[in-house]
C-alpha positions as CSV (number, residue, x, y, z in Angstrom):
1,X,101.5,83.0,91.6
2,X,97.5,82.1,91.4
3,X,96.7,78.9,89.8
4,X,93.3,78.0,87.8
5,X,93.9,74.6,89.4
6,X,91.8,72.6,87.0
7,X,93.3,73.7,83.8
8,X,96.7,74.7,85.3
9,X,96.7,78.0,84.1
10,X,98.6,81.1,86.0
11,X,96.3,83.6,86.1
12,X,98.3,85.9,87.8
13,X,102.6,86.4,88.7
14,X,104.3,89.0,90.8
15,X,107.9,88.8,90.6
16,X,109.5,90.5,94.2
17,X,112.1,91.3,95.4
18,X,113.7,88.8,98.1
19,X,112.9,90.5,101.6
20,X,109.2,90.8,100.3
21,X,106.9,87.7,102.2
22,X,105.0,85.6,99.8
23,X,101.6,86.4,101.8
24,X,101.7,90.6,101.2
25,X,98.8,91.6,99.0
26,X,97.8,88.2,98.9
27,X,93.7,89.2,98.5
28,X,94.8,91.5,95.4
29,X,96.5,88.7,93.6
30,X,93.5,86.5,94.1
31,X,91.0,88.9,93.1
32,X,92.9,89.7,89.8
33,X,93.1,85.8,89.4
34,X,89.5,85.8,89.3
35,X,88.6,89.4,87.6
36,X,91.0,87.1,84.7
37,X,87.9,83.8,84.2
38,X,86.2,84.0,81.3
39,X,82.3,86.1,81.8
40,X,79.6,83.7,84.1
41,X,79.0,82.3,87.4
42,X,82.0,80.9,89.3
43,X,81.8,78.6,92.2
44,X,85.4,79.8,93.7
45,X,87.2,77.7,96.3
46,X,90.3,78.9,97.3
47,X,93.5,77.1,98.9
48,X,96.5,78.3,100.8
49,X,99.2,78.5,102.8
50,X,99.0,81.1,106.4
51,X,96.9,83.3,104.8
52,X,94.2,83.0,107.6
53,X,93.6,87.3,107.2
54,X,92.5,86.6,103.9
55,X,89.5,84.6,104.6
56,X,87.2,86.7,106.0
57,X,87.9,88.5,102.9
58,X,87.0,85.7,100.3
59,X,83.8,84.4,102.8
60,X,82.1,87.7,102.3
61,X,82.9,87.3,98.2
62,X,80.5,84.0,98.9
63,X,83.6,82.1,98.4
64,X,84.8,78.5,100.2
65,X,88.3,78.6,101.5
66,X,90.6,76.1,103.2
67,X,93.4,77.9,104.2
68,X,96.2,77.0,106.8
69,X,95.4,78.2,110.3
70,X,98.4,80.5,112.4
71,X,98.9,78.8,115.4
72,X,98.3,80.9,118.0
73,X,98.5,79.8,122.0
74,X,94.9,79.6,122.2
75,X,94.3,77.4,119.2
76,X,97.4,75.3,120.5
77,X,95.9,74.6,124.1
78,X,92.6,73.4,122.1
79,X,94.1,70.9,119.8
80,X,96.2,70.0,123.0
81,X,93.2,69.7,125.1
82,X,91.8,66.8,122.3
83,X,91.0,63.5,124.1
84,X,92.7,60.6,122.2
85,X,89.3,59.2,120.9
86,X,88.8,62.6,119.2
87,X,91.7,61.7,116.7
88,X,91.1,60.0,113.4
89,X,93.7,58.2,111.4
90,X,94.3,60.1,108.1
91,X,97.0,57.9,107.1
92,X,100.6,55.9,107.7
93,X,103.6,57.7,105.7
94,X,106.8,56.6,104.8
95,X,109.5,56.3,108.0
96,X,107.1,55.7,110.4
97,X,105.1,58.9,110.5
98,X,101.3,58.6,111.2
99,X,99.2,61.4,110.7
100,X,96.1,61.9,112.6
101,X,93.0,64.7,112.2
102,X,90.6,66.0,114.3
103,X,88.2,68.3,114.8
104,X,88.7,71.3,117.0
105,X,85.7,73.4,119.0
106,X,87.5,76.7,118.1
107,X,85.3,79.7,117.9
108,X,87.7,82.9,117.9
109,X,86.1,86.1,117.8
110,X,86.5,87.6,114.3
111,X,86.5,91.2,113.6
112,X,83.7,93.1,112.2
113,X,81.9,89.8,113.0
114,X,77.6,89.9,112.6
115,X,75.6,88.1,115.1
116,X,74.3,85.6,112.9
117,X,77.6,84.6,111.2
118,X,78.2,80.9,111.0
119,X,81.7,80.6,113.1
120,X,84.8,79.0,111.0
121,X,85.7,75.4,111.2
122,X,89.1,74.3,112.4
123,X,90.7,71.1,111.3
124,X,93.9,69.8,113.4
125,X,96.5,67.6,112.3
126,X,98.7,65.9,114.2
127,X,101.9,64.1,113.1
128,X,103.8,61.2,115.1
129,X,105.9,58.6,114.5
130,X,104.7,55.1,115.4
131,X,107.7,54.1,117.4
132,X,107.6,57.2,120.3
133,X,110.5,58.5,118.6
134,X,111.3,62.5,118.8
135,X,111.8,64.5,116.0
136,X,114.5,66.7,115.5
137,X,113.8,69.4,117.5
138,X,112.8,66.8,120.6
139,X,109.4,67.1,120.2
140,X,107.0,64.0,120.3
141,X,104.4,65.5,117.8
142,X,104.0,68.5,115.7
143,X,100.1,70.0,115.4
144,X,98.7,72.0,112.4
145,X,95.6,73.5,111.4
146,X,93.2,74.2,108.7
147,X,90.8,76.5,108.6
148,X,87.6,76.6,106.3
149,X,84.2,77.9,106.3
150,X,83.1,74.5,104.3
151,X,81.2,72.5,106.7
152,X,79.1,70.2,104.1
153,X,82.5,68.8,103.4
154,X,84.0,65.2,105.3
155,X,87.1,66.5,107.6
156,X,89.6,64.3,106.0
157,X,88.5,64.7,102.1
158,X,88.3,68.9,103.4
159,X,92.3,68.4,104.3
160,X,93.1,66.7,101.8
161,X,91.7,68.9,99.0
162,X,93.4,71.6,101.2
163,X,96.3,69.6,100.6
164,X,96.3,69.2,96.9
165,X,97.6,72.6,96.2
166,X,101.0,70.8,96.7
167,X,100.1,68.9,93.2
168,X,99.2,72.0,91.4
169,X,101.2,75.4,92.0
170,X,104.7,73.2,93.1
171,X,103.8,71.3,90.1
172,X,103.8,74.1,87.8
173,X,107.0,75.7,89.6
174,X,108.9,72.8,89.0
175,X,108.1,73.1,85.5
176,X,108.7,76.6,85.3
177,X,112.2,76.5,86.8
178,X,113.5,73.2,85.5
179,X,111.8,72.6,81.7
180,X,111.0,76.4,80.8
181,X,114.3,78.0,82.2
182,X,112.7,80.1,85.1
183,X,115.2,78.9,87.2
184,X,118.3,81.2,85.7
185,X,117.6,84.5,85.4
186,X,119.6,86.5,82.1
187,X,120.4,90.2,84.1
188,X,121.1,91.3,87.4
189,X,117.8,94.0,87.0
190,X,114.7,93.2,88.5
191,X,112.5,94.3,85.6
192,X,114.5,92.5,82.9
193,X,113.7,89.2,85.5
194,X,110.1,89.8,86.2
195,X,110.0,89.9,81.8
196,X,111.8,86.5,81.7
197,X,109.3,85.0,84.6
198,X,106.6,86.1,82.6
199,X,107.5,85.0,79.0
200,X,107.8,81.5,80.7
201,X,104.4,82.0,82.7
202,X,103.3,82.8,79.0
203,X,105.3,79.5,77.4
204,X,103.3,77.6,80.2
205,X,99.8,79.0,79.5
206,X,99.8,78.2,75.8
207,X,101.4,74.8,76.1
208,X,98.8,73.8,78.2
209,X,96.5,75.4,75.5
210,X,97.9,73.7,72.9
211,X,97.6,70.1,74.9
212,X,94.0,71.1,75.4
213,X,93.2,72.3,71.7
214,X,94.9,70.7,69.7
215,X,96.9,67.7,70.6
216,X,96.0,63.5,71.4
217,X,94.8,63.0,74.2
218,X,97.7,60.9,75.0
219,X,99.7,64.1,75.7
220,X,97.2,65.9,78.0
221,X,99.5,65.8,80.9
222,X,102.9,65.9,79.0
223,X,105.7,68.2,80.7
224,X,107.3,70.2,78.5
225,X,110.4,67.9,78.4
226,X,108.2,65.1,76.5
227,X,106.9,68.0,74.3
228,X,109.8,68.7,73.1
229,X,110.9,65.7,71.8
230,X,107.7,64.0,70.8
231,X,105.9,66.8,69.0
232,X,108.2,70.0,68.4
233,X,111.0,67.9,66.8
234,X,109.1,65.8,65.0
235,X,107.5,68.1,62.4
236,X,110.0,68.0,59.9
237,X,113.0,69.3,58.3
238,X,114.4,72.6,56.7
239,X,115.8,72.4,53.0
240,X,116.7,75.3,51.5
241,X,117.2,74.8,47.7
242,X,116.8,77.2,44.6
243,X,117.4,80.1,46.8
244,X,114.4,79.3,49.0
245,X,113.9,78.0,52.5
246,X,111.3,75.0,53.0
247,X,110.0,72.9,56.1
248,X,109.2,69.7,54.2
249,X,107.3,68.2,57.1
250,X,107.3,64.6,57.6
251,X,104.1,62.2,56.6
252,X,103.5,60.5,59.9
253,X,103.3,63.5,62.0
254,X,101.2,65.5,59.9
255,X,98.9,62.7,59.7
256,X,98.5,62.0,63.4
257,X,99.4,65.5,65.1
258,X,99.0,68.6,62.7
259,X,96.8,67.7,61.1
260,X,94.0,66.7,63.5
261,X,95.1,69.7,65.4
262,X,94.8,72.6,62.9
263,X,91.2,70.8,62.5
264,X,90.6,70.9,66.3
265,X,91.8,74.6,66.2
266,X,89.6,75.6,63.5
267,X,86.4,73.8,65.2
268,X,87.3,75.8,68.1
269,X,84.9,79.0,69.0
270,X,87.0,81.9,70.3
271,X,85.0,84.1,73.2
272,X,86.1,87.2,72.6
273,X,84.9,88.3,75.5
């Protein structure tokens, strides 16, 4: 999936079959994520996980990225070869972990690289606990990387922004599996599947119009769980009586949610473009 990460949208969804990776065709799913924003001028920053062959890609688009870097024997033997003063503290985490960040002078040649182009900037991370302990595998620390053609940008806000994808595309899979019923799929065909993943990718997309549009503000960042109970089973009540069927809705919410909302709605100009 592609996230608009500010509005929480999914622009895009692919559902694959299990032995396909989650980085193949990664720039196509991207591009039709953007080719999907409304008409005008874009300032497009993208965030990732390994997709390090993509970003060559998305630099020549005009694009930022921050994207996380392989970690390849070279780069390893720089971050390695860091001096201890070079290494910032980022922050102290829960069990004793501290993690650190650095700058690396990592200038790999790139292909179909021009003489003048500005070289990408490689972030490391380093992880640790505070007590000299090993981790599991009986390592002391563990190094990462970031890699980014934003060098306006402070190292540590660069990572962290880098690192906010976590808050924004887990977020909305959580929500997708556990409130809208992506989790459990209803046939053993992949087709049938990739319909249910999509009508909750749909669900998703218009609750978080409706939040926008036409409910309180209170509810801006309601899950779909408070939804439910608050708004959608609060309207009102079905009566059928002299062979008809009636919603006789009750006086508080129309007062305070529909209808300030069908006003919001109506206020609203459509782009059809």
């Amino acid at each position: 999936m592609v996230t608009w990460a500010e509005t929480r949208l999914v622009m895009v969804d692919e559902f694959r079959e299990g032995n396909v990776p989650a980085s193949k065709d990664t720039i196509r799913l991207v591009d039709d994520a953007h080719e999907m924003l409304p008409l005008g001028l874009w300032r497009v920053r993208v965030r990732s996980d390994q997709l390090m062959s993509s970003g060559s890609h998305w630099h020549n688009r005009g694009w930022e990225f921050a994207v996380s870097a392989d970690m390849s024997p070279q780069l390893r033997q720089e971050i390695e070869a860091l001096p201890e003063d070079a290494w910032k503290v980022w922050k102290e985490e829960k069990r004793g972990m501290v993690r650190e960040w650095a700058e690396v002078p990592y200038v790999p040649g790139r292909k179909y690289e021009k003489k003048d182009a500005q070289p990408y900037r490689y972030l490391a991370i380093r992880v640790r606990r505070q007590q000299g302990e090993l981790f599991e595998e009986g390592v002391k620390v563990r190094h990462h990387a970031v890699v980014s053609n934003n060098w306006d940008m402070d190292g540590q806000a660069l990572l962290e922004w880098q690192r906010g994808k976590a808050g924004t595309i887990e977020h909305i899979h959580h929500i997708l599996n556990n409130e809208l019923a992506a989790g459990v799929y209803p046939s053993a065909k992949h087709g049938a599947n990739a319909a249910w993943l999509r009508l909750q990718v749909l669900t998703h997309n218009l609750l978080q119009l409706l939040k926008v549009v036409a409910l309180p503000q209170e509810y801006a960042t309601a899950r779909p769980k408070r939804l439910r109970f608050a708004i959608f089973t609060q309207f009102g009540r079905i009566v059928r009586h002299a062979g008809q069927v009636l919603l006789r809705l009750a006086s508080e919410a129309w007062k305070t949610i529909i209808g300030p909302g069908h006003r919001s709605v109506q206020a609203v100009r459509w782009d059809s473009s």
